[in-house]
DSSP file (Angstrom, degrees, kcal/mol; ACC not computed):
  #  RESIDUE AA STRUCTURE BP1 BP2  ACC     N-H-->O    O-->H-N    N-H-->O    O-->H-N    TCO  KAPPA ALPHA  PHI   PSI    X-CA   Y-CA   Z-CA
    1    1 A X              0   0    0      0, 0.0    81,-0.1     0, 0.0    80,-0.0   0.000 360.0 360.0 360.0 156.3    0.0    0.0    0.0
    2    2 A X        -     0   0    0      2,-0.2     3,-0.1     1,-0.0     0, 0.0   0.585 360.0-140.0-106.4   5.3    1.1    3.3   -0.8
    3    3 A X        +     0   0    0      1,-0.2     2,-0.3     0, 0.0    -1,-0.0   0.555  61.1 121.1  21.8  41.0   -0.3    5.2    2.0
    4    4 A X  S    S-     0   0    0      1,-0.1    -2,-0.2     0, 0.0    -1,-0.2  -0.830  70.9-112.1 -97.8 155.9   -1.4    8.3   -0.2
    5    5 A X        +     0   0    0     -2,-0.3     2,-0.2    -3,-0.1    -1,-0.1   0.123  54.7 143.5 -51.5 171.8   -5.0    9.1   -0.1
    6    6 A X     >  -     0   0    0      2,-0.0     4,-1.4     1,-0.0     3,-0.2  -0.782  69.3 -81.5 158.5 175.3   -7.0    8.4   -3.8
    7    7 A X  T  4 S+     0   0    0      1,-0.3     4,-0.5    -2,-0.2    82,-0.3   0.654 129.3  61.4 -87.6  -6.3  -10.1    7.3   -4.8
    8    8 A X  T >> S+     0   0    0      2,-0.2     4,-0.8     3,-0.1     3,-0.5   0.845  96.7  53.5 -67.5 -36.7   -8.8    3.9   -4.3
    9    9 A X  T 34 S+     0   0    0      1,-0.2     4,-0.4    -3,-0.2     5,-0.2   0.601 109.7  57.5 -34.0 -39.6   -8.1    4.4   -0.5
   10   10 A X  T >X S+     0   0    0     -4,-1.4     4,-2.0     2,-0.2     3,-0.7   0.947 103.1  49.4 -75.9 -26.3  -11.9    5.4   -0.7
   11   11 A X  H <> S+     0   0    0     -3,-0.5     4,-2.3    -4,-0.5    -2,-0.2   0.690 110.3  51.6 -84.6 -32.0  -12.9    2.2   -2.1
   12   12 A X  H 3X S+     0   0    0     -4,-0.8     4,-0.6     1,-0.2    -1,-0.3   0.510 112.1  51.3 -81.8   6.4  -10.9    0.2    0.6
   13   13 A X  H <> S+     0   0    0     -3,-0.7     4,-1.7    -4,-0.4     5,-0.3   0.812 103.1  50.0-102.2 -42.4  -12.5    2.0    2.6
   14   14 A X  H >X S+     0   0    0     -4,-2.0     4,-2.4    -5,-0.2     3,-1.5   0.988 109.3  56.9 -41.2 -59.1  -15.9    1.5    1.4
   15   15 A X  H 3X S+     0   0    0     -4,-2.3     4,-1.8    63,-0.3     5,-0.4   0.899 100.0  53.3 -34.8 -71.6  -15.3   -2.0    1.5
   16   16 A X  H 3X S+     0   0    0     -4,-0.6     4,-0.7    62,-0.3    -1,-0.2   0.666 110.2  52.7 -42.8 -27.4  -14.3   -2.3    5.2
   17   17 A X  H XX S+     0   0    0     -4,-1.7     4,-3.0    -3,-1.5     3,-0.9   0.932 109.4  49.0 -52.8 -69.1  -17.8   -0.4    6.1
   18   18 A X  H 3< S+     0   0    0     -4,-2.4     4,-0.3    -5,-0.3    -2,-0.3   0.756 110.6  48.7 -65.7  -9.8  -19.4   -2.7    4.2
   19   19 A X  H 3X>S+     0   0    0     -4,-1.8     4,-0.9    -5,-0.4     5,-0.5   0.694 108.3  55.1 -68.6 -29.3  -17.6   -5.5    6.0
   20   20 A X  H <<5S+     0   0    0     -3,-0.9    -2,-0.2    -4,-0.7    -3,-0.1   0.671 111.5  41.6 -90.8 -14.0  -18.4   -4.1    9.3
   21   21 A X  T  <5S+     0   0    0     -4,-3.0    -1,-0.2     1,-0.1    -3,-0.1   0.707 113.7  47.2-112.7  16.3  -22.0   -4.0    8.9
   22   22 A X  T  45S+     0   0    0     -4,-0.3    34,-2.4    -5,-0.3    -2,-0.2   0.466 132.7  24.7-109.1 -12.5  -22.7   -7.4    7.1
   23   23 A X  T  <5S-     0   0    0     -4,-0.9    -3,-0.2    32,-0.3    -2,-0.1   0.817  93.2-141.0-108.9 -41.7  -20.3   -9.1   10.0
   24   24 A X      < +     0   0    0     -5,-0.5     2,-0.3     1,-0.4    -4,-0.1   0.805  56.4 134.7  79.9  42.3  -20.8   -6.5   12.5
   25   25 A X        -     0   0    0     -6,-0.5    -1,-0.4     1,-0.1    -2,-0.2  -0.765  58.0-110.2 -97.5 140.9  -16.7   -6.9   13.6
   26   26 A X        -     0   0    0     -2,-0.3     3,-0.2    -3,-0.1     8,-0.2  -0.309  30.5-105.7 -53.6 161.4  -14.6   -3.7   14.1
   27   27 A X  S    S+     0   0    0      1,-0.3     7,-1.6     7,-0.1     8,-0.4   0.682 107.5  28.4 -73.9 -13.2  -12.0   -2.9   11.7
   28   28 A X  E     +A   33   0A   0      5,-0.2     2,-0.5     6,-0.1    -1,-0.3  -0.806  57.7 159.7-168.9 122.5   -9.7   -4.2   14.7
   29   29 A X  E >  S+A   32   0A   0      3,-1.6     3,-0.6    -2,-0.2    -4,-0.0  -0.975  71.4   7.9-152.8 156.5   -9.9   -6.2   17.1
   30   30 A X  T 3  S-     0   0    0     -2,-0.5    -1,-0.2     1,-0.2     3,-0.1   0.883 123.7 -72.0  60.8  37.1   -7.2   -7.9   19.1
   31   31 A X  T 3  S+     0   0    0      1,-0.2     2,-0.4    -3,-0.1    -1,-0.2   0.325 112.9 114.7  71.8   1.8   -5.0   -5.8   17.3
   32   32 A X  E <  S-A   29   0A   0     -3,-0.6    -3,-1.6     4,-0.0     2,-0.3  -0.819  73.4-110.5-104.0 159.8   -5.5   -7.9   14.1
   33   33 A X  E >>  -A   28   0A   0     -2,-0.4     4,-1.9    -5,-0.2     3,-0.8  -0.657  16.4-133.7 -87.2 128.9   -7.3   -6.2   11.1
   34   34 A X  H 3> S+     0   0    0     -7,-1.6     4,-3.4    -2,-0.3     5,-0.4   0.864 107.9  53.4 -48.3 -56.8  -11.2   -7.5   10.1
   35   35 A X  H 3> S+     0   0    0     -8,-0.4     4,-0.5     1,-0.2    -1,-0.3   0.858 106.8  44.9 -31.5 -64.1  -10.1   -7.6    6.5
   36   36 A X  H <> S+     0   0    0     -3,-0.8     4,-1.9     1,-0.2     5,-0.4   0.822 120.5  45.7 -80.0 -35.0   -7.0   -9.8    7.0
   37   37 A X  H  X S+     0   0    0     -4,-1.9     4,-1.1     1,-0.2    -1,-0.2   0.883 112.6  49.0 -65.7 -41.4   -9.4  -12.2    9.4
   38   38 A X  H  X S+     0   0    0     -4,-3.4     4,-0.8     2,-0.2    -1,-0.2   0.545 113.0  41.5 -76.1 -16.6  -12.2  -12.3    7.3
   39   39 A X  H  X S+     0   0    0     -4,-0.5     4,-0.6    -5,-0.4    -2,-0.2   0.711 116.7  54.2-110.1  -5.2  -10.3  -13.3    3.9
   40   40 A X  H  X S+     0   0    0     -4,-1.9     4,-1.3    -5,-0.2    -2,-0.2   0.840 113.0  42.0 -70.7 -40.8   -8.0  -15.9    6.2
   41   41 A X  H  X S+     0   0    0     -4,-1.1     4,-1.4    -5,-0.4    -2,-0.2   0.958 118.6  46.3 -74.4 -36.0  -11.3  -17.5    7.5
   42   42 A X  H >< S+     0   0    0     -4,-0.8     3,-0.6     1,-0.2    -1,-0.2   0.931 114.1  45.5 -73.3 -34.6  -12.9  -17.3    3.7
   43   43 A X  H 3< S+     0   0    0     -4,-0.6    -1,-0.2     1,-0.3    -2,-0.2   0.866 109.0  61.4 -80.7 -14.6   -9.6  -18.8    1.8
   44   44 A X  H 3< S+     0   0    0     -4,-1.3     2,-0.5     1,-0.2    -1,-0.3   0.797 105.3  56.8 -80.0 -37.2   -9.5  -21.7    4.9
   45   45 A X    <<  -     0   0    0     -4,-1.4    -1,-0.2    -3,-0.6     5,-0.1  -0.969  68.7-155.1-117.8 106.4  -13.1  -22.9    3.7
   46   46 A X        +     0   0    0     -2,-0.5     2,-0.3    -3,-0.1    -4,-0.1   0.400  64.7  37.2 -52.4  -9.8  -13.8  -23.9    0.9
   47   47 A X  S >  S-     0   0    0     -5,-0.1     3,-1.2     1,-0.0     4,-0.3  -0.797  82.8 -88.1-141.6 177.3  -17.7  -23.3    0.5
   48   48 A X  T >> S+     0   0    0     -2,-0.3     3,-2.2     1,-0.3     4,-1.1   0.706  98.8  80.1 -83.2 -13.1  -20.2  -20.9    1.4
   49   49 A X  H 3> S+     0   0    0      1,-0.3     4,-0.7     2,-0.2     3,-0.4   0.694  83.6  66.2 -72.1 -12.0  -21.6  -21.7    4.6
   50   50 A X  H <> S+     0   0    0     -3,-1.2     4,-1.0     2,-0.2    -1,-0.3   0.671  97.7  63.6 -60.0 -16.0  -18.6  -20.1    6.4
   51   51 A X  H <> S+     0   0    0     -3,-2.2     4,-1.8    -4,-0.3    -2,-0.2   0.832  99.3  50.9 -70.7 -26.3  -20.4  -17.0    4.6
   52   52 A X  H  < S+     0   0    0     -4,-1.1    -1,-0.2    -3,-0.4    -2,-0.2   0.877 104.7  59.7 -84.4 -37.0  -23.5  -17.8    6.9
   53   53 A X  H  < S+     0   0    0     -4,-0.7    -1,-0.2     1,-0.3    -2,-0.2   0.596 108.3  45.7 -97.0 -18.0  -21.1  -17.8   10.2
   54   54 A X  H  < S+     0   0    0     -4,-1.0    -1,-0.3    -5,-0.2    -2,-0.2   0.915  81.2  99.1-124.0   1.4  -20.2  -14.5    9.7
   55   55 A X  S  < S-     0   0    0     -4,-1.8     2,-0.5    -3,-0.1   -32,-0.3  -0.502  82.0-107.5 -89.1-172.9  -22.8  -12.7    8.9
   56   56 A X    >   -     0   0    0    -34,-2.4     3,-1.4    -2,-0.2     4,-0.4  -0.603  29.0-147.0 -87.6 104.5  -24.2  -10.7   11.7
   57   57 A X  T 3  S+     0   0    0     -2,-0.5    -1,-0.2     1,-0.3    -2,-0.1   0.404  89.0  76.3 -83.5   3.3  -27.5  -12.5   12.5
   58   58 A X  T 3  S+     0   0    0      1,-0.2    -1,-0.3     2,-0.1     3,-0.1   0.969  85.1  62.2 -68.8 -45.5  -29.3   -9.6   13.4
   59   59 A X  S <  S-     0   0    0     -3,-1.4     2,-0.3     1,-0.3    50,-0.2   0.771 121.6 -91.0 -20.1 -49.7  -29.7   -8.6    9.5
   60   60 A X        -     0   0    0     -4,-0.4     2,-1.0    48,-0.1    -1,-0.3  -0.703  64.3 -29.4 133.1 163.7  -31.7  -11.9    9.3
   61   61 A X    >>  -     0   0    0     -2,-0.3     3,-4.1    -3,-0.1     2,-1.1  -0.488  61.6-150.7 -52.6  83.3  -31.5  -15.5    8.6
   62   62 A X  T 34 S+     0   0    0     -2,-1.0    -1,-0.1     1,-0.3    -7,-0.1  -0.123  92.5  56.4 -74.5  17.2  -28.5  -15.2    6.2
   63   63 A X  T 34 S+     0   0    0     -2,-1.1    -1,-0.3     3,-0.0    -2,-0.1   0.210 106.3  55.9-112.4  13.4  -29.4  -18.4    3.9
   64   64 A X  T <4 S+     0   0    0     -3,-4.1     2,-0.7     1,-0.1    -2,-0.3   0.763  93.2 100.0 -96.9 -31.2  -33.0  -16.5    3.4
   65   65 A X    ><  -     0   0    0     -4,-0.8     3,-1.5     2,-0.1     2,-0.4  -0.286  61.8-154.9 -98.3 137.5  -31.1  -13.4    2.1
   66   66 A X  T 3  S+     0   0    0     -2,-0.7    40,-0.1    42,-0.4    -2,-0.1  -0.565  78.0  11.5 -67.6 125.0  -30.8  -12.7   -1.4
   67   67 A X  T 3> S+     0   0    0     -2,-0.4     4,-1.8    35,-0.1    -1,-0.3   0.523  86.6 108.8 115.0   8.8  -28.1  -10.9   -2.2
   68   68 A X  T <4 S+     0   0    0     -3,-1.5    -2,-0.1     2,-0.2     2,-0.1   0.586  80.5  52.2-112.2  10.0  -26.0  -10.9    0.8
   69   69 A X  T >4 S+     0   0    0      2,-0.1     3,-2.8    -4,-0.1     4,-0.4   0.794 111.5  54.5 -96.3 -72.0  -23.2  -13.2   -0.5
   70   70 A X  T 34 S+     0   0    0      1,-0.3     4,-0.4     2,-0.2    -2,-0.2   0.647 105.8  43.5 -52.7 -25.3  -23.1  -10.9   -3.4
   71   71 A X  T 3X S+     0   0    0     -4,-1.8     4,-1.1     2,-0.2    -1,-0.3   0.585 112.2  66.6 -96.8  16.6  -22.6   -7.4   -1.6
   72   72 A X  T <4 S+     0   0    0     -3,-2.8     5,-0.3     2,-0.1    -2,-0.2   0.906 100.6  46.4 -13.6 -99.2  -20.0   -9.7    0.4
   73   73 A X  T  > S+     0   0    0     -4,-0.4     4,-1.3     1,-0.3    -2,-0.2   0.467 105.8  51.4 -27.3 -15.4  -18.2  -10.0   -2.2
   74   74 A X  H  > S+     0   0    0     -4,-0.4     4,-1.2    -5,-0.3    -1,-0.3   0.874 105.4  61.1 -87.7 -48.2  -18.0   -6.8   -3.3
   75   75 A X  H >< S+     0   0    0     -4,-1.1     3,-1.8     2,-0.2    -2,-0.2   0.483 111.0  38.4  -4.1-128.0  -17.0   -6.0    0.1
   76   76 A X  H >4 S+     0   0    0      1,-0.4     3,-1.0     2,-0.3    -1,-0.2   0.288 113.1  55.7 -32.9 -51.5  -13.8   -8.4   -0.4
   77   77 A X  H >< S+     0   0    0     -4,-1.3     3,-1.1    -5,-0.3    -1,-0.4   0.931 106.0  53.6 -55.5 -52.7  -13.3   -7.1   -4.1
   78   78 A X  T << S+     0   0    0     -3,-1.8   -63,-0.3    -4,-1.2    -2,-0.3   0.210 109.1  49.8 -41.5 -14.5  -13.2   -3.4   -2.5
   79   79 A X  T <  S+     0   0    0     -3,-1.0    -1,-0.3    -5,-0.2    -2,-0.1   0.175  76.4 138.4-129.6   7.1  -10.2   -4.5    0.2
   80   80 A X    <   -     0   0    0     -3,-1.1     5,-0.1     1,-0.2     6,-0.1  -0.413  60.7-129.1 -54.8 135.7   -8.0   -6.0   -2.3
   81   81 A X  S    S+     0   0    0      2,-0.1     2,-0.3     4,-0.1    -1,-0.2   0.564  87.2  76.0 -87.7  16.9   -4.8   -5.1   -1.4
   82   82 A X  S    S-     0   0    0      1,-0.1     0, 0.0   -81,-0.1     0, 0.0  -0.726  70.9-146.2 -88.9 161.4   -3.5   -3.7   -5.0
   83   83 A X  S >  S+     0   0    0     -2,-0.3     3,-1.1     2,-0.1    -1,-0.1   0.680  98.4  60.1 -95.2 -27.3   -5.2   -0.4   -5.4
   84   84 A X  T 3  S+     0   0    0      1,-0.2    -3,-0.0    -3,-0.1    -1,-0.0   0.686 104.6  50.9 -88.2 -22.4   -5.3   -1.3   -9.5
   85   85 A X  T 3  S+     0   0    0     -5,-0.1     2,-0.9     2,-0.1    -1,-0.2   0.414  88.0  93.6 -86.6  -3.7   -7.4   -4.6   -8.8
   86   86 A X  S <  S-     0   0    0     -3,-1.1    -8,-0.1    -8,-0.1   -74,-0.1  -0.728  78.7-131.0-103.6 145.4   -9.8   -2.8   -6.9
   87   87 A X        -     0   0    0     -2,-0.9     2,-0.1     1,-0.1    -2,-0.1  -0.285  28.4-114.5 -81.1 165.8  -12.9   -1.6   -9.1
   88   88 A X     >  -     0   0    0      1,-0.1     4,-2.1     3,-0.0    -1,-0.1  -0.349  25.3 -91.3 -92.4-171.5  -13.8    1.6   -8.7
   89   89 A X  H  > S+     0   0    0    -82,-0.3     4,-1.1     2,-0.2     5,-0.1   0.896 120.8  59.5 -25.1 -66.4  -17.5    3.5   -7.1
   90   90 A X  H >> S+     0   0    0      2,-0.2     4,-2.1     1,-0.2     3,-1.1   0.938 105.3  55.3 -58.0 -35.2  -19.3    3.8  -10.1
   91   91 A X  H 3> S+     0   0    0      1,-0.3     4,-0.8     2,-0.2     3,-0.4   0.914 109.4  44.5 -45.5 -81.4  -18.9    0.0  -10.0
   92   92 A X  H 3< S+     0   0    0     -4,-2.1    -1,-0.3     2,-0.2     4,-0.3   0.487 102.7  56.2 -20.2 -23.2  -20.3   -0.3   -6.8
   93   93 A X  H XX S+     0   0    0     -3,-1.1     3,-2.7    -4,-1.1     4,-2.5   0.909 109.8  60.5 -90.8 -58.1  -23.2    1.8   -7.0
   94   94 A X  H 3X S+     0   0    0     -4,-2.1     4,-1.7    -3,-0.4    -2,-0.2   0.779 111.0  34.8 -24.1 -56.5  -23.9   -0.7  -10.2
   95   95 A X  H 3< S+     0   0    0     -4,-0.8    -1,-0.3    -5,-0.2    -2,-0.2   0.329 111.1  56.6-114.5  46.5  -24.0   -3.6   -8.5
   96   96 A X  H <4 S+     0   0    0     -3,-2.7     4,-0.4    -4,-0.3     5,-0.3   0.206 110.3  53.4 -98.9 -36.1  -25.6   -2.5   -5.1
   97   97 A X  H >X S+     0   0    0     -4,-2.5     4,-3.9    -5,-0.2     3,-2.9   0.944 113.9  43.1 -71.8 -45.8  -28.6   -1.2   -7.5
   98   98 A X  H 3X S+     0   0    0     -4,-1.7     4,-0.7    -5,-0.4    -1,-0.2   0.723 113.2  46.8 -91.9   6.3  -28.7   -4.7   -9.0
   99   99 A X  H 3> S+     0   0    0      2,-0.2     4,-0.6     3,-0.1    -1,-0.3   0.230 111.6  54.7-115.3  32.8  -28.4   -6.7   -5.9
  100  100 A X  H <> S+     0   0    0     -3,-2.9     4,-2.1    -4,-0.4    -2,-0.2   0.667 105.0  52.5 -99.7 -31.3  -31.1   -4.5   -4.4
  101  101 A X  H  < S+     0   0    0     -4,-3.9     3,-0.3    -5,-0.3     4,-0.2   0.939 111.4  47.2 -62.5 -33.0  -33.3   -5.2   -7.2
  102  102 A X  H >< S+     0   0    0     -4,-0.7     3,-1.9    -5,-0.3    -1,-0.2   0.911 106.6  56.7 -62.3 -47.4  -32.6   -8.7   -6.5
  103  103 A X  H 3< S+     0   0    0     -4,-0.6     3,-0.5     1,-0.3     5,-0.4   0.689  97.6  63.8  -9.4 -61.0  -33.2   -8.1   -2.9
  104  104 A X  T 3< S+     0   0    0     -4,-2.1    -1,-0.3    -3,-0.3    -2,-0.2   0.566  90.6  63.6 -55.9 -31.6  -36.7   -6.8   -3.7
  105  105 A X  S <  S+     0   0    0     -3,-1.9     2,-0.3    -4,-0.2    -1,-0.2   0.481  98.1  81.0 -95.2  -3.5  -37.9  -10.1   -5.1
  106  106 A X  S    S-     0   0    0     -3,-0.5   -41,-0.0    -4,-0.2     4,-0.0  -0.669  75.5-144.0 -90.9 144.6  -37.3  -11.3   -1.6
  107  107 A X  S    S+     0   0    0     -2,-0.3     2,-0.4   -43,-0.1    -3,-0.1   0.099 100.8  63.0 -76.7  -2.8  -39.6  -11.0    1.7
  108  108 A X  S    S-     0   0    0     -5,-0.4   -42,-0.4   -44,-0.2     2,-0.2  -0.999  89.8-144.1-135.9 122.7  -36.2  -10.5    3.6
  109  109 A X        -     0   0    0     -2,-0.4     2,-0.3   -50,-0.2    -9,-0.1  -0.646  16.1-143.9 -92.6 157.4  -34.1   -6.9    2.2
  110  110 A X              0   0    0     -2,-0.2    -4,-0.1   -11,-0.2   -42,-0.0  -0.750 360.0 360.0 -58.0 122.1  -30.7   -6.3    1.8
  111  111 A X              0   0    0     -2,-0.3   -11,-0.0    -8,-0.0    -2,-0.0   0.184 360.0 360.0-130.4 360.0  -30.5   -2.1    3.1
């Protein structure tokens, strides 16, 4: 990292919001960083039900919501740690519209 400001540095940052409110972890705790915990525990497991154990179960019953692996995963794309890999905002707002529309088809929201 290069530790100048950009609109990459906004985009890790976005991520890590959106990590803290689909796991509902601080960005650090016990001195290790959420990011680094959350993409050790994801590369350790092969399948998606470690996706279910972390999110935050207040949200809802996390294999009834649609859409809540996918803005995970934008999360995780957003925290990469090359700044050149990470897509940018307009991306994001793109697919936050389309996995709210997906959302919508649902009796349980994504917000």
């Amino acid at each position: 990292m290069s530790q100048q400001l950009s609109e990459k540095s906004d985009v890790y940052s976005f991520g890590v919001a959106l990590l803290e409110l689909i796991t509902a972890r601080a960005p650090i705790e016990r001195g290790k960083h959420m990011v680094r915990l959350v993409a050790e525990t994801i590369y350790d497991l092969k399948d998606n039900t470690i996706l279910y154990q972390l999110i935050d179960l207040r949200i809802g019953p996390a294999s009834k919501l649609k859409g809540v692996d996918k803005l995970f995963t934008l999360a995780m794309r957003r925290v990469n740690q090359s700044g050149d890999e990470r897509p940018s905002m307009g991306e994001a707002v793109k697919e936050i519209e389309g996995i709210l529309e997906l959302a919508s088809l649902n009796k349980y929201t994504v917000y």
